[in-house]
C-alpha positions in Angstrom: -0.1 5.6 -23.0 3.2 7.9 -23.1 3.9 10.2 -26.2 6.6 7.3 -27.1 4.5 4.5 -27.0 1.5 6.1 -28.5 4.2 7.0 -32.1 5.6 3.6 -31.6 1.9 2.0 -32.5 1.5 4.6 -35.5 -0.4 7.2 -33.9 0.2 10.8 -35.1 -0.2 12.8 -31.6 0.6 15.6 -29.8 1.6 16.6 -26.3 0.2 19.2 -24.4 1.8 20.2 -21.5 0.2 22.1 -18.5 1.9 24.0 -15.4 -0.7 24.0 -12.9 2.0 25.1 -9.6 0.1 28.9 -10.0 -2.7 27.3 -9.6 -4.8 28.0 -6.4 -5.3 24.4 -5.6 -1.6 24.4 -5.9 -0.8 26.9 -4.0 -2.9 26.0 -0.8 -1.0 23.0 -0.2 2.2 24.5 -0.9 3.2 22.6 -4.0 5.7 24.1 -6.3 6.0 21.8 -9.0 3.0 20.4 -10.7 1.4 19.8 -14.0 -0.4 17.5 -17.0 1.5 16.3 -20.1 -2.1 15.0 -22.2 -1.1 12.9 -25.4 -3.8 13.4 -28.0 -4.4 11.8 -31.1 -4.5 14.6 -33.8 -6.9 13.5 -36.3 -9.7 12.7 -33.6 -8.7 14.8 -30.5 -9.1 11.3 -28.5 -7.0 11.8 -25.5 -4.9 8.7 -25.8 -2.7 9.7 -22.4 -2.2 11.6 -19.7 0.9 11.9 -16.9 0.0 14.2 -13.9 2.3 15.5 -11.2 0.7 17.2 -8.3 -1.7 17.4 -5.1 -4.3 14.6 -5.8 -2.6 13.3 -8.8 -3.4 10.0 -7.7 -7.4 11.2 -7.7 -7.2 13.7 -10.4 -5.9 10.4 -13.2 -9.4 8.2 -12.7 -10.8 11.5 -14.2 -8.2 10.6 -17.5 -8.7 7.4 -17.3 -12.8 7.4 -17.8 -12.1 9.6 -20.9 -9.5 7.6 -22.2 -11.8 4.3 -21.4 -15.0 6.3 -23.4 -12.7 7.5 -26.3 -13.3 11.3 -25.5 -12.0 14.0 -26.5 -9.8 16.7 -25.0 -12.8 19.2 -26.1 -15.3 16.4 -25.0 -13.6 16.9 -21.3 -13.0 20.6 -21.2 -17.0 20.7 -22.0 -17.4 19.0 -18.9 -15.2 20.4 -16.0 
C-alpha cells in the first residue's frame, strides 16, 4: 500500500524513510542510491507498506510482504532481524 492509498482508505499513518546507500551491503555492489519508505499505521504500528530501492530489492520485499500478510509490526520485525 503507498502512503496515498493507505490515507485514501482512512488510515492515520506515517512514513519512515530509510537511506541504506552507507550501508555495507550497499557499498559492496557499488550502489549509490538505495533505501525503504515503510508506511505504518500509527495507532497499531502494523506495517501497512513498504517501497524498497536497492541491491536485492526484489528479495528483500517478500520479507515486507510476510509482515504485512501476518499484521506485524514495525517493532514485531526489528525484534526479528
Amino acid at each position: 500500500m503507498s502512503e496515498a492509498s493507505a490515507k485514501a482508505a482512512g488510515l492515520d499513518v506515517e512514513a519512515k524513510l530509510t537511506d541504506t546507500s552507507t550501508r555495507a551491503s550497499s557499498r559492496r555492489v557499488g550502489a549509490r542510491v538505495s533505501g525503504a519508505k515503510t508506511i505504518i499505521e500509527r495507532a497499531t504500528g502494523r506495517i501497512v507498506g513498504a517501497h524498497l530501492l536497492g541491491h536485492n530489492a526484489g528479495e528483500v520485499i517478500n520479507v515486507f510482504a510476510i509482515a504485512i500478510a501476518g499484521g506485524l509490526t514495525a517493532d514485531d520485525l526489528m525484534a526479528t532481524i
